[in-house]
N, C-alpha and C positions, 0 to 999 in steps of 0.2 A: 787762755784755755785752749786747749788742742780740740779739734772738728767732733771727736767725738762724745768727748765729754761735754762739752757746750752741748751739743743736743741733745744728753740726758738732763742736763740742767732742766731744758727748755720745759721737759716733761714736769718740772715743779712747779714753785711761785713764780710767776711773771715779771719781771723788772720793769722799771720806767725807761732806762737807759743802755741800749745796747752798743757797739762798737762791734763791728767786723770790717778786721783788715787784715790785709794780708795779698801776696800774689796768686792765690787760687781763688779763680772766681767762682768756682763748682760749686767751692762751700760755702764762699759767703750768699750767692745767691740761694744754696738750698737754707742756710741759714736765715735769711732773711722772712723766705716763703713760711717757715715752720713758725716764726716769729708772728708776721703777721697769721698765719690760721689758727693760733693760737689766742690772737685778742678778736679772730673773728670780725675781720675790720671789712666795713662795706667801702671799697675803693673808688665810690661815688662821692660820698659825704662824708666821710671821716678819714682818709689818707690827704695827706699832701706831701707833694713829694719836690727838690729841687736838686739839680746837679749841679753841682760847683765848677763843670767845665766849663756849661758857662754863665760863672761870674755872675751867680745871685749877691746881694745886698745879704752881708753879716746883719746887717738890723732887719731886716724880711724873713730871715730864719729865725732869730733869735723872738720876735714878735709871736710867728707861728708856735713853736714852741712854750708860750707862756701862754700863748692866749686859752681862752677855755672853749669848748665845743658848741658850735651853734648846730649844728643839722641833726646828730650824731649823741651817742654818750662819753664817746673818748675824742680825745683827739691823736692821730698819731702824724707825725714828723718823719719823713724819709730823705736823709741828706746824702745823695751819692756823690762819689768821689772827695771826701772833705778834708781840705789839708790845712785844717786848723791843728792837727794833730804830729805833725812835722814840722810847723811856723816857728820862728821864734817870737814870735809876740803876742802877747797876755793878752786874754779873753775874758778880761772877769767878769764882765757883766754875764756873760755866756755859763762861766764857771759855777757863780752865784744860783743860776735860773738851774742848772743841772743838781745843784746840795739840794735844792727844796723843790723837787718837781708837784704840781697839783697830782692828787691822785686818778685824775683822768688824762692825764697826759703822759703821749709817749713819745718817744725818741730814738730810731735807728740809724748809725752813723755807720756810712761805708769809707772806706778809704783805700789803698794803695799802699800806704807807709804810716807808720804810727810810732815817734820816739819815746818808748817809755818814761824817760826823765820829763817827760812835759808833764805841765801841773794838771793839767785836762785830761792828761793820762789816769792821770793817779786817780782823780774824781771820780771819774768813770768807771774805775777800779774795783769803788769804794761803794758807791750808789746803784751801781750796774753791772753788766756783765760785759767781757771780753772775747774774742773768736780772735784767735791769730791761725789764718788762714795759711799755713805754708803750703810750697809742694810736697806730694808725697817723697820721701826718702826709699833709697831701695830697699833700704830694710824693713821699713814700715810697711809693703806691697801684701808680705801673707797675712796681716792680720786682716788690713781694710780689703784683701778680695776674699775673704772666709766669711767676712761681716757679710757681705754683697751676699756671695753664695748663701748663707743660711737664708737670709732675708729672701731670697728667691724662692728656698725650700729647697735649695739642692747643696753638693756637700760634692769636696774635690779629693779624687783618691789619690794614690804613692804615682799610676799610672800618667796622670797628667799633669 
């Protein structure tokens, strides 16, 4: 899903399982922020969060993720940087815990690079929602700065 439809999404049902990746980090991090103020998550006792740069344990995420809420009503899972989505090797157990999330648990995946023929692709597809975060195109430039402008309350004439 392109940047702006993902955030009319967001404005609906809430998903278990997010994915934003992409090389614009504008939007996945405004993505991400809208994501959580939306489950209203207190970043004391119900975020956890881990970077892949460096080199958490797959079974320390994958644990996080299943486990259920001790402090909190939800649990949510914040995995930056995750290149489980460009690997070529099978995650299933990972795969498994993502078909059948509890209903109090959440999962947002950041990434860099995401091959959509991966299986984990597809999952996530399927149960969750997607942001492919690209740069803007030159083409694309009048609509996302008119969005800006109105959103400000101003509006750009022929003059400028």
């Amino acid at each position: 899903m392109k940047f702006k439809e993902f955030m009319n999404a967001l404005d609906g049902k809430i998903k278990n399982v997010y994915l934003l990746s992409g090389e614009e980090t504008f939007f996945i991090d405004k993505a991400r922020e809208k994501i959580l103020a939306r489950l209203n998550v207190d970043k004391e006792t119900e975020l956890i969060t881990f970077d892949c740069d460096a080199k958490p344990a797959l079974g320390e995420i994958i644990s996080a993720i299943d486990s259920s809420p001790f402090f909190g009503s939800k649990n949510v899972v914040l995995v930056k940087n995750a290149t489980f989505f460009s690997a070529e090797k099978k995650f299933e157990r990972l795969e498994n815990i993502l078909r059948d999330m509890q209903p109090t648990n959440y999962v947002i995946f950041t990434s860099r690079t995401a091959d959509k023929r991966r299986k984990l692709y597809k999952i996530i597809s399927q149960v969750g929602a997607i942001l492919e975060a690209n740069p803007l195109r030159p083409w694309e430039v009048d609509d996302w700065l008119n969005e800006k402008l109105s959103s400000l309350g101003k509006i750009m004439r022929g003059e400028a």
